[in-house]
Each structure stands twice: as structure tokens, then as C-alpha cells.
N, C-alpha and C positions, 0 to 999 in steps of 0.2 A: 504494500500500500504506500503509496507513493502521497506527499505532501500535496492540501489543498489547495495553498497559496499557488505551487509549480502549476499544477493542474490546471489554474485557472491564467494564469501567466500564459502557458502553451496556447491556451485557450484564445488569449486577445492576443497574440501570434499571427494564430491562424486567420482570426480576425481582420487583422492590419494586412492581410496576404491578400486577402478577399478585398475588403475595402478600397483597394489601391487600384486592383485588375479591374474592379466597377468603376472606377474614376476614368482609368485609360481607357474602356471601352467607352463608358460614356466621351468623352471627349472626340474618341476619334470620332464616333460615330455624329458628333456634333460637325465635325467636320468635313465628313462626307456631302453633308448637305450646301455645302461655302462653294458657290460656282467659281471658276477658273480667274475671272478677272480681278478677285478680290483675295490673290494669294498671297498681298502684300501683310491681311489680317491673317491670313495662317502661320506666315513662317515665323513672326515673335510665337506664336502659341506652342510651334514646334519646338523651337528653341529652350521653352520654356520645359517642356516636358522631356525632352533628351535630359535637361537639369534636374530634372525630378526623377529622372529613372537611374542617372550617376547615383544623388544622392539615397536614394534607396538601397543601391548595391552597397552602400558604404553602410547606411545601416544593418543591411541583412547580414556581412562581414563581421560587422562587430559580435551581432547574438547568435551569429553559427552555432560557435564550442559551445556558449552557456546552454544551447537549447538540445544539441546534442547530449554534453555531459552534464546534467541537470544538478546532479547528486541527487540522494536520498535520506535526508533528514528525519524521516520516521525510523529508518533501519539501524542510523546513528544513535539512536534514543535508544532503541531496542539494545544495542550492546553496550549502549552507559548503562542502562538496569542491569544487565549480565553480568555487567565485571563488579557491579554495588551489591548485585543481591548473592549471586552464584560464587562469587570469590571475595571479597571482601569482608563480606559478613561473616561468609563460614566460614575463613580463614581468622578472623576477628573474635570469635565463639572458642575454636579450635587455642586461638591464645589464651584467651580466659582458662579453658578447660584445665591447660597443661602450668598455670604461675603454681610456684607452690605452695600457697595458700590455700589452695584448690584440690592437692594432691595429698591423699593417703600417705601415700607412702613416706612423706616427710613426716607424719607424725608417728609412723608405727615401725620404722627402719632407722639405724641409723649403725655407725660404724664406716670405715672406709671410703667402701665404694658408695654407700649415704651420701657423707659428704662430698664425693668426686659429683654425684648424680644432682644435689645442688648449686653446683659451680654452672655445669652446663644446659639447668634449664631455663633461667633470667637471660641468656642469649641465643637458645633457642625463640624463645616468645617473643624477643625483639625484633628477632628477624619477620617471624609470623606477621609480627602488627608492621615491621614494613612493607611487607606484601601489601598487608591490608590498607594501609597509606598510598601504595603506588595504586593499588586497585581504583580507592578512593577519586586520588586525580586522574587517573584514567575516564574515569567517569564525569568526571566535572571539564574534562576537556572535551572531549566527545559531543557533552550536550552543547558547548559552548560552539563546538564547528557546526551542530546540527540549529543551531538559532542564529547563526551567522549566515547558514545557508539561505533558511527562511527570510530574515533579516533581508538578505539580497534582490530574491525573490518578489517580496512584498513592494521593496522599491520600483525594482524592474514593474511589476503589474500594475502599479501607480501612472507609470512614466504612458505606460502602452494604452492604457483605457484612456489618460488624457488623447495620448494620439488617434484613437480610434474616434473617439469624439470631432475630434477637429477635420476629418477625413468624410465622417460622414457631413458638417456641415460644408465642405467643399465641393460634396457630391451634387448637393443641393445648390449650392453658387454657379455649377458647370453646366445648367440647364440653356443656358445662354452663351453664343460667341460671345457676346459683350460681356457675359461673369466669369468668362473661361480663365483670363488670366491673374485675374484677383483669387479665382480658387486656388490655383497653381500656386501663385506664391504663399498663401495662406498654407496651403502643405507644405511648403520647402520651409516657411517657419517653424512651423510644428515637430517635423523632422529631427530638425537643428535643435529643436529644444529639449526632444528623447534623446536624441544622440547625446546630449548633453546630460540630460537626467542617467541614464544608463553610462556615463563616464564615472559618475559622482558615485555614485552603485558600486560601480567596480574597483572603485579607490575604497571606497568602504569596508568591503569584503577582501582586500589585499592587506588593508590595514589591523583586521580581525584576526585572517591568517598567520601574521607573523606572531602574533599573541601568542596565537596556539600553538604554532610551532616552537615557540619558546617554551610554552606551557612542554611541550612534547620533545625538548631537551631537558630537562628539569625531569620528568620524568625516567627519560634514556642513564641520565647520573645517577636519579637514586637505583636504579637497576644495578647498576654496574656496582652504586657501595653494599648492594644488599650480597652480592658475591652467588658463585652459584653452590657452596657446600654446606651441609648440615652441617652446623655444631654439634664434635663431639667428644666427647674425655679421653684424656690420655691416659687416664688411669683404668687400668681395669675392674670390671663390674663385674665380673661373670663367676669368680669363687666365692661359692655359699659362707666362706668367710668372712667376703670383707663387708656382707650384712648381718647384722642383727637385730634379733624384735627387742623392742622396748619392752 
């Protein structure tokens, strides 16, 4: 399941696809009916629209990738829950279980390997709870790229529903050779102004990124201090000696 905001974004997309192709037909078709001698009035109007079919290509260039590679902000969420609920917690549970406050065996054992066995389980459980801390931001980063995503999105669909507004009020100015060229330029504003609205979008979402990808060095470091071996005693545990019951 794929985000609403996207959904509806792709949506005035296709929209602004539509809207544009009714403009050009309407137009030409405005000008089919212009007899020969009066081609002085068609070739500003042509002029005009070669400039408005540039600028379109420029726009359709710009939201290729985003509309291709959309991401998916729902699925991002999905795996911040995963790594808070499925590994954090229960690794976070799993800590408690094992402090020894917690543990039998520090009150009814002691001798030797006792105390070897309390040496090494305060850095067992710190490790634990650093999982559970990396899990932790793991999670908090994740939702933060999936409301980033959104975040962008929302803008982008702003920027396009104004444009699709202003396209259909152009549609309606282009019923006339004489409103043909004030439509034209009325889109080529418009244009300019998404183009521009979706520039600020994309500086936004660049800007959020590197957040996150700092957030997702900070993470890669505590990885690395958490190390990858269990703590465990040098002393040996395993002759029925070096325990005894209280």
C-alpha cells in the first residue's frame, strides 16, 4: 500500500498530461479555422506554443525520476515498527531479564566461577541495550525519511493542483484566436511557477536527507562500538567447584 499523498500527486500528473494535450488540440484546432491570409495572426500563436511545449519538456524532465522512483513511505513505517517492536523491545526485555538483580543464580550460587559469572553479565546487558538503542534510532530514522518522503510529496501535489487549475482556466481563454495568446502565456506563467515550486520541494527533501544520512552515520558508529563478540569470562565456569549453594 502505497502513500495517499503519492497517489494523489501521480494523480494531478496525469492530470496536467491530459490538460495540456486538450489545450494543444484545442488550439490547433482553433487554428485550422484562421484562412491563409491572416497567417500573420498565427505565427506569434505558433511561436508561442513551440515555447510552451520547450517549457513542458523541461518540466516533464524535472519529475521523471521522482514519479518513477516515488518511494514508499508506508513500507518505511512498516520497518521503523519492526526494528521498535520485533528487536528493540525484545532485545530490551531480554536485558532486563539477564541484570543481576533479576537473576537467581546471584543469590543462591556463589564461589569462583559466581563471581567470574558476575563480572561478565553488566556487559553482556550493555551490549543488549545497545542493540536496543541502535534499534531504537533505527527507527526514528526511518520514520523521519518516510515523513520526508511525504513531506515532498504533499509539496509536489500543492505545486500541481495549482497548475492544473490554471491550465484549465487557459482552456477556457483559448476558445478565441483573440484569447489564444493570453492563454499561452498564462500557462508559461504557471509552469514557471511549478517548476519553481517543485525546485523548493527538492531542496527540501535534499536538505532532510543529509539529516538522515547523518542520523545513519551515527548509527553505522554505534554499530561498529557495539563490536561483533559476546562477552565472555576468562575464567572458567564449568567445574562443579568453582560453584556453590548458599
Amino acid at each position: 500500500m502505497t502513500s495517499a499523498v503519492i497517489d494523489e500527486a501521480v494523480e494531478k500528473a496525469d492530470e496536467i498530461e491530459r490538460k495540456i494535450q486538450e489545450f494543444f488540440d484545442k488550439v490547433n484546432d482553433a487554428l485550422s479555422w484562421v484562412p491563409w491570409p491572416f497567417d500573420d495572426l498565427i505565427e506569434p500563436i505558433e511561436r508561442g506554443m513551440e515555447q510552451l511545449r520547450q517549457k513542458m519538456g523541461e518540466f516533464w524532465d524535472r519529475l521523471t525520476d521522482f514519479l518513477t522512483n516515488r518511494g514508499d513511505p508506508e513500507k518505511l513505517k512498516q520497518f521503523a515498527d519492526e526494528w521498535r517492536e520485533s528487536i528493540g523491545n525484545r532485545i530490551g526485555d531480554i536485558a532486563g531479564d539477564i541484570q543481576l538483580v533479576n537473576m537467581r543464580s546471584n543469590i543462591e550460587w556463589e564461589g569462583r566461577a559466581a563471581e567470574a559469572y558476575k563480572t561478565i553479565v553488566p556487559p553482556q546487558g550493555e551490549g543488549l541495550e545497545g542493540i536496543k538503542s541502535l534499534a531504537v534510532q533505527i527507527n526514528t530514522s526511518l520514520k523521519s525519511l518516510a515523513n520526508g518522503i511525504e513531506d515532498f510529496w504533499t509539496a509536489i501535489l500543492i505545486a500541481f493542483g495549482t497548475f492544473v487549475v490554471a491550465i484549465a482556466a487557459a482552456i477556457v481563454g483559448a476558445a478565441t484566436i483573440v484569447g489564444i495568446p493570453a492563454a499561452i502565456a498564462a500557462i508559461l506563467v504557471a509552469v514557471g511557477a511549478c517548476i519553481a515550486l517543485v525546485a523548493t520541494a527538492i531542496t527540501s527533501r535534499d536538505a532532510a536527507e543529509d539529516t538522515i544520512k547523518a542520523e545513519q552515520d551515527t548509527i553505522a558508529q554505534g554499530t561498529h562500538d557495539i563490536g561483533t563478540e559476546w562477552t565472555r569470562s576468562k575464567t572458567s565456569m564449568s567445574d562443579p567447584g568453582d560453584w556453590e549453594a548458599r
